[in-house]
C-alpha positions in Angstrom: 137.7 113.9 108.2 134.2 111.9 108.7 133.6 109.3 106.6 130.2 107.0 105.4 130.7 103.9 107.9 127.1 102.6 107.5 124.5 102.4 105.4 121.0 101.2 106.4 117.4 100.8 103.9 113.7 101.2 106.2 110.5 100.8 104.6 107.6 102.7 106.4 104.1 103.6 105.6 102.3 106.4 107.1 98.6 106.6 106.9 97.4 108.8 105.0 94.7 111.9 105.2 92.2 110.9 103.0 93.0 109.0 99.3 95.3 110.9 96.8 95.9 110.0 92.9 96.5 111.4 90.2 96.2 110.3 86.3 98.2 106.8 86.1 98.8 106.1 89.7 97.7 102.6 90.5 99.4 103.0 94.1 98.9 104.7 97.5 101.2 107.3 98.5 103.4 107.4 101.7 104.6 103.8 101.4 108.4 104.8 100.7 111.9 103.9 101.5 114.0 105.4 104.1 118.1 105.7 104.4 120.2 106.0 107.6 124.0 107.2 106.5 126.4 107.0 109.9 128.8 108.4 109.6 132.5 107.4 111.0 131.9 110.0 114.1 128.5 108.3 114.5 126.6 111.2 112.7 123.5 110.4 111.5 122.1 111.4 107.7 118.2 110.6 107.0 117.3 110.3 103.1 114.1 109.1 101.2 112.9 107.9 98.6 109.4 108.2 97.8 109.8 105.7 94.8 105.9 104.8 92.9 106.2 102.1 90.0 103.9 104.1 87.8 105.8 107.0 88.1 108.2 107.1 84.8 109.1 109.2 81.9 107.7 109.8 78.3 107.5 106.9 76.1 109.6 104.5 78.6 112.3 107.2 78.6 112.8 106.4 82.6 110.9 104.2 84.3 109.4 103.6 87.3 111.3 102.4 90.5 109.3 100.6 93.3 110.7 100.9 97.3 112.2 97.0 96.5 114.1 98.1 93.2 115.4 101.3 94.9 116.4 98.7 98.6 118.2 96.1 96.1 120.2 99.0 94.2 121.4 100.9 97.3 121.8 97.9 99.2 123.6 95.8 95.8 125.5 98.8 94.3 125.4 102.4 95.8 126.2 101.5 99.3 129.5 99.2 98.7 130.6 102.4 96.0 130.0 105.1 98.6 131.3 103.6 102.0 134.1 105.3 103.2 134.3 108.7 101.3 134.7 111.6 103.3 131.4 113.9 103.9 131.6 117.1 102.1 131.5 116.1 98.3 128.5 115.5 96.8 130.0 115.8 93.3 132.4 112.8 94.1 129.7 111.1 96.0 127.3 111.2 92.4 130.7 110.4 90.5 130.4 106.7 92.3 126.8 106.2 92.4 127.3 106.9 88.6 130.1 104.3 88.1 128.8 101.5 89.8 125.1 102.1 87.7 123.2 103.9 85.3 119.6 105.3 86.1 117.8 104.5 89.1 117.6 108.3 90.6 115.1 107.5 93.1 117.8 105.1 95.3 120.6 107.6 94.6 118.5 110.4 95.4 117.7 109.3 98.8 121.8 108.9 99.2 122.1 112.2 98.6 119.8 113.8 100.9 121.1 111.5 103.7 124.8 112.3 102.3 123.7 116.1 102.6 121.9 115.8 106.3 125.0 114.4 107.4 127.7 116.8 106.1 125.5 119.8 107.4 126.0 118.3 110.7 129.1 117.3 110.9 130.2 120.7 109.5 127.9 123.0 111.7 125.6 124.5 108.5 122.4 124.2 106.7 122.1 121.8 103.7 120.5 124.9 102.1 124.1 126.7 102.6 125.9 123.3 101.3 123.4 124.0 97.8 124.6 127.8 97.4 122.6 129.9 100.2 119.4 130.8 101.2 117.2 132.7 99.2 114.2 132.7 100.5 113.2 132.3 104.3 109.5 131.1 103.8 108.9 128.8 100.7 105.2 129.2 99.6 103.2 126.1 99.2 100.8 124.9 97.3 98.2 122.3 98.3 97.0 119.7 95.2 93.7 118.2 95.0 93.8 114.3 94.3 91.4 113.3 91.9 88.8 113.7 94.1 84.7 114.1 93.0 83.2 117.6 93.1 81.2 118.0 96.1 84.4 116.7 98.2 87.2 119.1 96.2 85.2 121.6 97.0 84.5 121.0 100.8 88.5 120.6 100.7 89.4 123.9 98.8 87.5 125.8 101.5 88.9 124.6 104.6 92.5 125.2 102.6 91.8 128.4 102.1 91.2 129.1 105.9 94.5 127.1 106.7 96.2 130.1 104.9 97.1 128.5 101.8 97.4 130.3 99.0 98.0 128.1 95.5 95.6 125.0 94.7 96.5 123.0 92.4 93.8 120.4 90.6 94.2 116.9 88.8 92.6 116.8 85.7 93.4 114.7 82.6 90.5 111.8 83.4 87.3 113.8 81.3 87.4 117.3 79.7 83.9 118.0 80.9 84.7 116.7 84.5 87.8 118.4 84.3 86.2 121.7 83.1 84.1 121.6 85.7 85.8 120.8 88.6 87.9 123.7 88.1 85.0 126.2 87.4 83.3 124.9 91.0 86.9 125.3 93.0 87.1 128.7 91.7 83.6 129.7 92.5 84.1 128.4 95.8 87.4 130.2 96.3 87.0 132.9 95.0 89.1 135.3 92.7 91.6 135.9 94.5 93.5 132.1 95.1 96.2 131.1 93.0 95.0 128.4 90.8 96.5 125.8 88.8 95.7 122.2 86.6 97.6 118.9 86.3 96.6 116.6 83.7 99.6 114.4 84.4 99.7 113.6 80.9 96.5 112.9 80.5 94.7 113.6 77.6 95.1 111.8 74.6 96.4 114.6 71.8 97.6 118.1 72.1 93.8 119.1 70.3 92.0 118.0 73.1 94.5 119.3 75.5 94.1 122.8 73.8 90.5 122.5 73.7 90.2 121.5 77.1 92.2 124.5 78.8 90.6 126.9 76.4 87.1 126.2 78.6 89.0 126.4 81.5 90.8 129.4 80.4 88.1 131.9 82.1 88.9 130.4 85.5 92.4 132.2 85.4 94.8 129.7 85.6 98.1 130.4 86.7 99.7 127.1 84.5 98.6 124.0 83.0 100.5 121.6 84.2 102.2 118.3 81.4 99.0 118.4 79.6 99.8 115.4 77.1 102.9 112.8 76.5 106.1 114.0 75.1 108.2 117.1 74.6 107.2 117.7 71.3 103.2 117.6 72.0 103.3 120.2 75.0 105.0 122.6 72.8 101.7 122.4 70.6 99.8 122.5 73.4 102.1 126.0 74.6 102.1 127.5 71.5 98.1 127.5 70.9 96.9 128.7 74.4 97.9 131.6 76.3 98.3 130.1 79.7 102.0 129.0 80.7 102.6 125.5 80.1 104.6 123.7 83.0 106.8 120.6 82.4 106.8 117.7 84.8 107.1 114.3 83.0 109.4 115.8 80.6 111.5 117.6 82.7 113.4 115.1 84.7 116.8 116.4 84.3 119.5 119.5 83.2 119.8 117.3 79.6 115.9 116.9 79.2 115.7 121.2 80.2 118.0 121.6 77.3 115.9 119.8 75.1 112.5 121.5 76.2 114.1 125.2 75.7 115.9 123.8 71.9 111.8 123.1 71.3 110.4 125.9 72.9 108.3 123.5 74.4 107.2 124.9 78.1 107.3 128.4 79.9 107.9 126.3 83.4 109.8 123.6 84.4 108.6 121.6 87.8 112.0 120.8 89.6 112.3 117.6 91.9 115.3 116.6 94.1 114.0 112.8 92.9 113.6 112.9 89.5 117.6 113.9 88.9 119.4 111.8 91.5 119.5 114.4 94.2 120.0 118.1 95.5 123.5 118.6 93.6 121.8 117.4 90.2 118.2 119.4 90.8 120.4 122.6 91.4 121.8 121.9 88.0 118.8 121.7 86.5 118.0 124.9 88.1 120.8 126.7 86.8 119.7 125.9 82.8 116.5 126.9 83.5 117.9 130.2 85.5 120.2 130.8 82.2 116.9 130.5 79.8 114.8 132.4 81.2 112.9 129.3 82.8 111.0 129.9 86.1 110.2 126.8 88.0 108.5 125.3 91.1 109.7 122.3 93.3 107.1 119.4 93.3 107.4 116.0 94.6 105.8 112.3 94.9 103.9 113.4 98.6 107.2 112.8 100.6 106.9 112.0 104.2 108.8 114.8 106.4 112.4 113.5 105.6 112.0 113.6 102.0 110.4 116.8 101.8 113.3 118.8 104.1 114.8 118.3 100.9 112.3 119.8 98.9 112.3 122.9 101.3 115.9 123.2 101.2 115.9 123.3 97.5 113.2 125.2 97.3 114.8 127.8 99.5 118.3 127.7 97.7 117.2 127.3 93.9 117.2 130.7 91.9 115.3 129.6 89.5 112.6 128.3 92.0 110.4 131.4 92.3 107.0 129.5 92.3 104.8 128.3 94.7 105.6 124.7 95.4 103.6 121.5 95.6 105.1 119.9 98.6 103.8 118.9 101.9 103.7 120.9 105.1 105.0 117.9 107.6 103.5 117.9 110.4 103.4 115.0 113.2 99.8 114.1 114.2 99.8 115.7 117.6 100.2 118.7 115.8 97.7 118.9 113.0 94.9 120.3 115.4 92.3 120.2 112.3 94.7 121.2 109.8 94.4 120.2 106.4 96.1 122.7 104.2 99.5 120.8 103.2 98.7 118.0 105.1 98.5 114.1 103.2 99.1 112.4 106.0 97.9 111.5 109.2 101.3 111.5 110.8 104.5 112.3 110.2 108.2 111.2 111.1 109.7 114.4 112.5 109.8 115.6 116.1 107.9 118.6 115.5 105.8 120.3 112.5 107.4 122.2 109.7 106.5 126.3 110.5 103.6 127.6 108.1 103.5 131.3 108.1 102.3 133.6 105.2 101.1 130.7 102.8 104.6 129.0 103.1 106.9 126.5 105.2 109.6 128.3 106.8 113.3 127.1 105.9 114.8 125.5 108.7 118.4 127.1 110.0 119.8 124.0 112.2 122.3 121.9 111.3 122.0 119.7 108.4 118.3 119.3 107.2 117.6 121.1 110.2 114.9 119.2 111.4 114.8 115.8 114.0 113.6 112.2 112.6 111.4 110.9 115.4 112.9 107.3 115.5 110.0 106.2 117.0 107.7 107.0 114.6 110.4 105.5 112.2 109.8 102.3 113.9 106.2 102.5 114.3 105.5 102.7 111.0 108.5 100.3 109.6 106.8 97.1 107.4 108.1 94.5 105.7 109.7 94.6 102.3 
């Protein structure tokens, strides 16, 4: 049986489209952490993590972890527990990580996706089979807009829609009336028949303004509002006094915390990451709670560079409970972009060749593994310094 042999940490940074940010981010996007798990045939397994300091829980309840807390915890802790188990495992594999230390899902997130790559290859499958099956072949996407002004969302919305995307969703939590706004001018320049949605990213201050907020956006028919304020107990306020679905992505970082939001009837949807709970085999259990309550949920993500976000389409592809559009990236190298900017945050990428978009979605790769090829040249080109 194949074993881990080696584990390796690369930090990279890929230039980026044009600026993204949200409410709270005080960092650019793209500058993440890559792992390398060999294994004892010489396999090769490719994880991220797209790890943001500012990127946390409610009220301290996780934290954020930067690309030099996640290298010294994989590099300190994960990677002496997990050399040397067999490929093929992943509940043994989270059983270590566990052992050795508490928290930090980020690092042991990016384990598991390079854990995954490498069993699917060594065993001749799909990670997407290794998580349960595939059910869906094309996993629809949805494109965000940063917190960009007006004039320039709107410019972007239109050129989206011709790239065949079919879900937008906008930042929001900064101003009511800029939020307000913003929102009404996307939809007149979309028109009625795209998808829309708002993030505030926990942004305004009480559930009243939250409430009062949405209600003026309510006529642009929005498909969810998005963590609209801090805490469990505030979005179910916000849920229970507007009649737009309330999504939970701050809260929602785990099976335990999905448990919590369905005891409090506090959201209609749940935003599932492979990040936030340590990994593919954690995110499918917090699938299955939200499956068993009636939850339906999309996969979103920190803007992962193309190794990351092979995860997210695998998860997206295999999770029942996943049925939404999802706000992840459509990887594509620069050589391939052509124009492109629906799904695109970067200005390259690290895979061989572009992720299929057909029909408003990425199509789920079938290859071995992750199914896609990390182009180790890129990998070095845009490798800096921790």
């Amino acid at each position: 049986m194949v074993t881990i042999s080696t584990i390796e940490t690369r930090l990279v940074r890929l230039p980026t489209r044009r600026v993204h940010k949200w409410t709270g981010l005080t960092e650019p996007i793209g500058q993440y952490l890559l792992v390398k798990i060999t294994g004892s045939d010489g396999t090769v397994g490719w994880g991220e993590a797209p790890a943001l300091k500012d990127w946390g829980g409610e009220f301290g309840r996780y934290f954020g972890e930067s690309t030099a807390i996640v290298d010294m915890v994989i590099s300190r802790y994960l990677a002496p527990a997990v050399t040397g188990l067999e490929i093929g495992n992943p509940a043994m594999l989270h059983k270590h990580m566990d052992a050795v230390i508490k928290g930090y899902p980020y690092a042991k997130a990016a384990v598991d996706f390079a854990y995954y790559d490498l069993t699917g290859k060594v065993l001749g499958v799909p990670v997407h089979m290794l998580l349960g099956g595939k059910l869906r072949d094309i996993v629809p996407v949805t494109h965000s807009i940063g917190l960009l002004d007006i004039d320039e969302a709107v410019k972007e919305v239109v050129k989206v829609k011709e790239d065949g995307i079919k879900t937008i969703k906008i930042k929001v939590g900064v101003d009511p009336d800029r939020d307000v706004a913003i929102v009404k001018a996307i939809r007149e320049a979309v028109g009625p028949e795209m998808s829309l949605c708002v993030d505030a990213n926990e942004g305004y201050t009480t559930p009243g303004q939250a409430i009062q907020t949405v209600r003026r956006m309510q006529e642009a028919g929005l498909i969810y509002v998005e963590q609209p304020v801090m805490g469990i107990e505030r979005i179910g306020r916000v849920a229970r006094a507007i009649d737009i679905p309330v999504m939970a992505d701050e809260s929602a970082w785990n099976a335990h915390d999905v448990v919590q939001i369905i005891a409090q009837d506090a959201a209609q949807i749940v935003s599932i990451y492979t990040t936030k709970p340590g990994g593919l085999f954690k995110a499918m259990q917090v699938s299955a709670v939200c499956q068993a309550a009636g939850i339906i949920c999309n996969v979103n993500g920190s803007v992962e560079t193309g190794v990351g976000n092979l995860a997210n389409v695998h998860l997206a592809a295999a999770a029942p409970a996943a049925s939404l559009s999802n706000v992840i990236p459509v990887s594509m190298p620069a050589e391939h972009q052509n124009g492109r900017i629906g799904g695109i945050y970067y200005a390259d990428d690290l895979l061989t060749e572009p992720m299929i978009f057909e029909n408003g979605g990425i199509r789920v790769p079938d290859a071995p593994g992750m199914g896609m090829v990390v182009d180790e040249a890129k990998v070095e080109k845009y490798t800096i310094s921790l």
